[in-house]
Biopython code that builds the backbone (N, CA, C, O; Angstrom):
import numpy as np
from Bio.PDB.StructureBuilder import StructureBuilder

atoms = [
    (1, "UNK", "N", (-45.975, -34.695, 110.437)),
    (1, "UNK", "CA", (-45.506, -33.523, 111.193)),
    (1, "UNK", "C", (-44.308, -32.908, 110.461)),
    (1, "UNK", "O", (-43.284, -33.572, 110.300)),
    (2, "UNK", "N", (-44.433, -31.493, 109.960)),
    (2, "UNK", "CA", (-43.106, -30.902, 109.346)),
    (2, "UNK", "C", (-42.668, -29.672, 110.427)),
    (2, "UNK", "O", (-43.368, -29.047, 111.224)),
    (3, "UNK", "N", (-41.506, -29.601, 110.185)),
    (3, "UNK", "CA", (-41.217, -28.259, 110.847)),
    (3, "UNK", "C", (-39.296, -27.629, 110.334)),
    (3, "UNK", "O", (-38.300, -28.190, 109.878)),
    (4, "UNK", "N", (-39.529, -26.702, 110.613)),
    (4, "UNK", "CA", (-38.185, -25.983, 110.041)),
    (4, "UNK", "C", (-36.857, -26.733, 111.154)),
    (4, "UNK", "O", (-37.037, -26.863, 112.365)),
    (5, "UNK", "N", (-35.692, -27.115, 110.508)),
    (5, "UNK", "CA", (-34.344, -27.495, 111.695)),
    (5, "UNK", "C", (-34.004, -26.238, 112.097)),
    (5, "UNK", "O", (-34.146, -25.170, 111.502)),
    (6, "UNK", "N", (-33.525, -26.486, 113.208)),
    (6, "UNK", "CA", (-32.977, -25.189, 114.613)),
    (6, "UNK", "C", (-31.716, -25.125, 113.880)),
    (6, "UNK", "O", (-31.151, -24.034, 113.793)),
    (7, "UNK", "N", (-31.183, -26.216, 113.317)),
    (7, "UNK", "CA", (-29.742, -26.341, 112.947)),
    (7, "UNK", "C", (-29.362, -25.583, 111.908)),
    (7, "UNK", "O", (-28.609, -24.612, 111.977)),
    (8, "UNK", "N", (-30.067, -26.178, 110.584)),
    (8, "UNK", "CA", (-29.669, -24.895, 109.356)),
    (8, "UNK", "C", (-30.959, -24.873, 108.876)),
    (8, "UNK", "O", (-30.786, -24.665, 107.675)),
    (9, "UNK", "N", (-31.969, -24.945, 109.036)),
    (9, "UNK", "CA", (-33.459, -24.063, 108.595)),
    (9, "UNK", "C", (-34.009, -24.944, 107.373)),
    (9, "UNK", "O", (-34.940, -24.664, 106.618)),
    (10, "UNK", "N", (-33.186, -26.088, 107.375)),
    (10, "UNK", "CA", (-33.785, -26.830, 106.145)),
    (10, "UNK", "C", (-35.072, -27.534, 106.931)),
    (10, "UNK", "O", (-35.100, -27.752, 108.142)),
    (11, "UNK", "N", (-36.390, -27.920, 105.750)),
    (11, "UNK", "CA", (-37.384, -28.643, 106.109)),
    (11, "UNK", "C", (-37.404, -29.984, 107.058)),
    (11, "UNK", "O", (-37.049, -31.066, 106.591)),
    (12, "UNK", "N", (-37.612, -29.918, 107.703)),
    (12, "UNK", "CA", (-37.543, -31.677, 108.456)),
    (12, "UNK", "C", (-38.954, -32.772, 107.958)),
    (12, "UNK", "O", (-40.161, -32.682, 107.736)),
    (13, "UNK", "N", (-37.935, -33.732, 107.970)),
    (13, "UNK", "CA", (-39.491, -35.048, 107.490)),
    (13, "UNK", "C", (-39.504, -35.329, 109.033)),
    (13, "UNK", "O", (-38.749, -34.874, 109.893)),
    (14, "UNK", "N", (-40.777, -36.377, 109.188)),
    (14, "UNK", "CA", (-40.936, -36.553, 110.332)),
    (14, "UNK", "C", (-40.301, -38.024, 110.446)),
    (14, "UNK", "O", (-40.216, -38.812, 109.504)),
    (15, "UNK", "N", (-39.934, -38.223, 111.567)),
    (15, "UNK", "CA", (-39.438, -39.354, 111.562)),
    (15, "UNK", "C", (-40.212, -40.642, 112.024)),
    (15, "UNK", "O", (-41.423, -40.431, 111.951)),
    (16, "UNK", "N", (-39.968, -41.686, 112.397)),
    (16, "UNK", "CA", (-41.377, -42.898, 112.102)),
    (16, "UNK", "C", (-42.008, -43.161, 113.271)),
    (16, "UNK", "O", (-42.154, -42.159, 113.971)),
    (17, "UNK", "N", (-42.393, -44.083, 113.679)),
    (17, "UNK", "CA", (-43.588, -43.879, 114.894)),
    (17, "UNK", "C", (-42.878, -42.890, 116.356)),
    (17, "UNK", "O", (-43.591, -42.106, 116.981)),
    (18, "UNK", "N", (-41.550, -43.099, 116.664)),
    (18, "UNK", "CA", (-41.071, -42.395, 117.596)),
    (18, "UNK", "C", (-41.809, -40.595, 117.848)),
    (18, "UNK", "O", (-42.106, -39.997, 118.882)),
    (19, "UNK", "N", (-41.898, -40.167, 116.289)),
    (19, "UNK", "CA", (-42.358, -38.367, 116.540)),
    (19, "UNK", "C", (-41.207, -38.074, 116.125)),
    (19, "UNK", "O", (-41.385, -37.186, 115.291)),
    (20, "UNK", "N", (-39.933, -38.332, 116.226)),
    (20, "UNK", "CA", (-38.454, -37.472, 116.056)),
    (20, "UNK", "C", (-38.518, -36.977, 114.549)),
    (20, "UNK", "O", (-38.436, -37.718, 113.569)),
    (21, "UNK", "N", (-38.671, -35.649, 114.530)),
    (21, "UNK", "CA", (-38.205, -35.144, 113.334)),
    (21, "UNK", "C", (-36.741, -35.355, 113.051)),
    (21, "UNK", "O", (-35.911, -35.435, 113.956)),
    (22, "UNK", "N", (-36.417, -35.450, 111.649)),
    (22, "UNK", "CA", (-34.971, -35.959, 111.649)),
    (22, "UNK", "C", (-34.430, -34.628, 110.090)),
    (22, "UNK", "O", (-35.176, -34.310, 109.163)),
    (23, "UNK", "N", (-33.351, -34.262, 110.251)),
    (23, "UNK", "CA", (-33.066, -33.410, 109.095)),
    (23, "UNK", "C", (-31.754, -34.059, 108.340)),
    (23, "UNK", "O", (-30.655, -34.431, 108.751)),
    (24, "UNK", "N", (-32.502, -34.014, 106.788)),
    (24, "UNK", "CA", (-31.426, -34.780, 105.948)),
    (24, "UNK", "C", (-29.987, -34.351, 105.213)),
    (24, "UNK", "O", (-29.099, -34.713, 104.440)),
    (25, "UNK", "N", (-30.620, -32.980, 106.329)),
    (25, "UNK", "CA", (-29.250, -32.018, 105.414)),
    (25, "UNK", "C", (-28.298, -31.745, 106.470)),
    (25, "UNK", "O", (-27.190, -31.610, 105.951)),
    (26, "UNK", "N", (-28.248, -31.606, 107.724)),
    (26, "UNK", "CA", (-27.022, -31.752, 108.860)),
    (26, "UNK", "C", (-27.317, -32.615, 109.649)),
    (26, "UNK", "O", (-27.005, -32.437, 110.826)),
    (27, "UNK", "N", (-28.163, -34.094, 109.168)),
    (27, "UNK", "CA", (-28.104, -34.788, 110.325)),
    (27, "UNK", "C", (-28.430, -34.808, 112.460)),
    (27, "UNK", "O", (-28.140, -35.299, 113.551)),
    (28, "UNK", "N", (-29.238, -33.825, 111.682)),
    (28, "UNK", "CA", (-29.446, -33.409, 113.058)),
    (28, "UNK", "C", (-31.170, -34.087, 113.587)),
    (28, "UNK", "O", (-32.083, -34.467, 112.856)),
    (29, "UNK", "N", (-31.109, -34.031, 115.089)),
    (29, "UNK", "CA", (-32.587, -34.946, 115.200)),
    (29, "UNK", "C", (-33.302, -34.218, 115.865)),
    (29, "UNK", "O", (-32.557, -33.820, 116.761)),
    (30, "UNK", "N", (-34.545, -33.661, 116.048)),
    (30, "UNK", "CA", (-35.162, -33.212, 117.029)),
    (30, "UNK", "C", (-36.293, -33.465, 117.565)),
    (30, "UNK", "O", (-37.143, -33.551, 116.679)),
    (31, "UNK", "N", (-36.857, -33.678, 118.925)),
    (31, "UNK", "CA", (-38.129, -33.929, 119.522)),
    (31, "UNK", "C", (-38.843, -32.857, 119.375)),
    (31, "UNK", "O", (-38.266, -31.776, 119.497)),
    (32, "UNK", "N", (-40.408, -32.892, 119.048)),
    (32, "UNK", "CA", (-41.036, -31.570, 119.051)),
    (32, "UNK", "C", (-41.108, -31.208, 120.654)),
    (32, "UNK", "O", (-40.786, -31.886, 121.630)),
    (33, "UNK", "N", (-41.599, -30.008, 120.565)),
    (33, "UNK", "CA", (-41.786, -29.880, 121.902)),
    (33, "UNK", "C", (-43.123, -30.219, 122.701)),
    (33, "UNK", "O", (-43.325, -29.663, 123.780)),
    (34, "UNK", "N", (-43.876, -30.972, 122.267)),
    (34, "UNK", "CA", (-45.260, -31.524, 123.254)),
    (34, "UNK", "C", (-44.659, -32.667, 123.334)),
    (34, "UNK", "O", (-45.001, -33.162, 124.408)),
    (35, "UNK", "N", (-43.649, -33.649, 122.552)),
    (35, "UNK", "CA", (-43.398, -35.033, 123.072)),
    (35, "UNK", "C", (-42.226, -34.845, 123.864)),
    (35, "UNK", "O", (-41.909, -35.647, 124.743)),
    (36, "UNK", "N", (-41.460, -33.651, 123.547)),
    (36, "UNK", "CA", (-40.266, -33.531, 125.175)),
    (36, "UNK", "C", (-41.176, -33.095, 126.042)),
    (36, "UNK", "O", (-41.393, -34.103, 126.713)),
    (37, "UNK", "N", (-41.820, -32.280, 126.443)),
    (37, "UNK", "CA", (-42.648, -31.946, 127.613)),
    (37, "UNK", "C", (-43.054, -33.648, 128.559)),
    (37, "UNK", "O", (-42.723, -34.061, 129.671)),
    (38, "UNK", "N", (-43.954, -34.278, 127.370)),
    (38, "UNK", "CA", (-44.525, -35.222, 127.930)),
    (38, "UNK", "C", (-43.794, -36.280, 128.013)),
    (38, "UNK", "O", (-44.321, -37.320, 128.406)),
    (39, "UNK", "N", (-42.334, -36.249, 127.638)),
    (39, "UNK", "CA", (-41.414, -36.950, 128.336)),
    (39, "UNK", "C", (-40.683, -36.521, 129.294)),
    (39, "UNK", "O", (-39.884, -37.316, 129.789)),
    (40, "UNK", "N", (-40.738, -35.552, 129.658)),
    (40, "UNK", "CA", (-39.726, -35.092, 131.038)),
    (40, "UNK", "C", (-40.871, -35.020, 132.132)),
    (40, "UNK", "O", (-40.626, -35.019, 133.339)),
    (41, "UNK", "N", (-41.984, -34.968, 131.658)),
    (41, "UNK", "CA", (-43.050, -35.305, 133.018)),
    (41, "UNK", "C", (-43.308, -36.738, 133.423)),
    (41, "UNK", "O", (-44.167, -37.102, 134.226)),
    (42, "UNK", "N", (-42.618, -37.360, 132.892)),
    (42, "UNK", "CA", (-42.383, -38.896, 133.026)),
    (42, "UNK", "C", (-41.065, -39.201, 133.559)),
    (42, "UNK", "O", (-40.702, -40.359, 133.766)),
    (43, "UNK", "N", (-40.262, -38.063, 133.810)),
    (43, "UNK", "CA", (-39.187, -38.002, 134.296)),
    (43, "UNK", "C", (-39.572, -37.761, 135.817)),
    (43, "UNK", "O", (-40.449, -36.948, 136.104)),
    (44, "UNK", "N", (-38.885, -38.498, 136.795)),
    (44, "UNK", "CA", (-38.745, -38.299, 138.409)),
    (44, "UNK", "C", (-37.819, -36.706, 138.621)),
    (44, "UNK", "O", (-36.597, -36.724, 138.477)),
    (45, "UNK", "N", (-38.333, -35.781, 138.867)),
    (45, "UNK", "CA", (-37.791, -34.940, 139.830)),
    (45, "UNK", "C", (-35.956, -34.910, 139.989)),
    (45, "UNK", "O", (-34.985, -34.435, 139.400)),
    (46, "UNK", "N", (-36.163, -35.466, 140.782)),
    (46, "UNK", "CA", (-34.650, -35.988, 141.178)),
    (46, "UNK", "C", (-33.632, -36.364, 140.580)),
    (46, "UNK", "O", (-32.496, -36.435, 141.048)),
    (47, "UNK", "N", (-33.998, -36.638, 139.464)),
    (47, "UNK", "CA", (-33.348, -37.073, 137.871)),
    (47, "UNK", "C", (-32.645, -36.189, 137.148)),
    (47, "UNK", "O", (-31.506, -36.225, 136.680)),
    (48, "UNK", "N", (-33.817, -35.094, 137.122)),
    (48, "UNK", "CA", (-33.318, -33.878, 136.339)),
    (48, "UNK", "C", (-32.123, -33.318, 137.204)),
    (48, "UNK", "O", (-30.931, -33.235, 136.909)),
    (49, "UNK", "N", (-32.883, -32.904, 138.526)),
    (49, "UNK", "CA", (-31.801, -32.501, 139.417)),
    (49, "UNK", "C", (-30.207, -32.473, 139.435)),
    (49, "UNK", "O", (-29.381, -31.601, 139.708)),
    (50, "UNK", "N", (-30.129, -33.826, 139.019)),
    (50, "UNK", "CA", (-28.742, -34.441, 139.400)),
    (50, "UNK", "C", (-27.655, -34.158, 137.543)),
    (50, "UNK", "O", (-26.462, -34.153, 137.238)),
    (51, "UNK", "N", (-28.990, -33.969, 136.786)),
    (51, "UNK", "CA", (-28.275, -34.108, 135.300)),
    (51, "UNK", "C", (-27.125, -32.793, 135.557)),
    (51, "UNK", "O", (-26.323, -32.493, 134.673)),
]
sb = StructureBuilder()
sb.init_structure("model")
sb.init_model(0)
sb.init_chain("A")
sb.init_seg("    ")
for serial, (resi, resn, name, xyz) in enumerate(atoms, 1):
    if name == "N":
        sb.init_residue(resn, " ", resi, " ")
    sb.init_atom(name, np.array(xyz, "f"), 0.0, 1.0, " ", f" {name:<3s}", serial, name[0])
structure = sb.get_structure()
């Protein structure tokens, strides 16, 4: 999985079984967005709520 960083636009590698793309140039980490989706629907309601 590649995709551009939100952070400074450099290429991201993908990172290892987790999915987390990780960028080697500001250290920055990101979830794509179908594995945040399908982790916050695994999230209770009430959870978010309170964040």
């Amino acid at each position: 999985m590649q995709g551009d960083c939100p952070g400074c636009s450099s290429e991201l590698a993908a990172g290892a079984a987790d999915g987390v793309l990780r960028c080697a140039h500001c250290a920055g980490t990101f979830v794509p967005r179908p594995l945040l989706e399908s982790f916050l629907a695994t999230v209770p309601a009430e959870a978010a709520d309170s964040a």
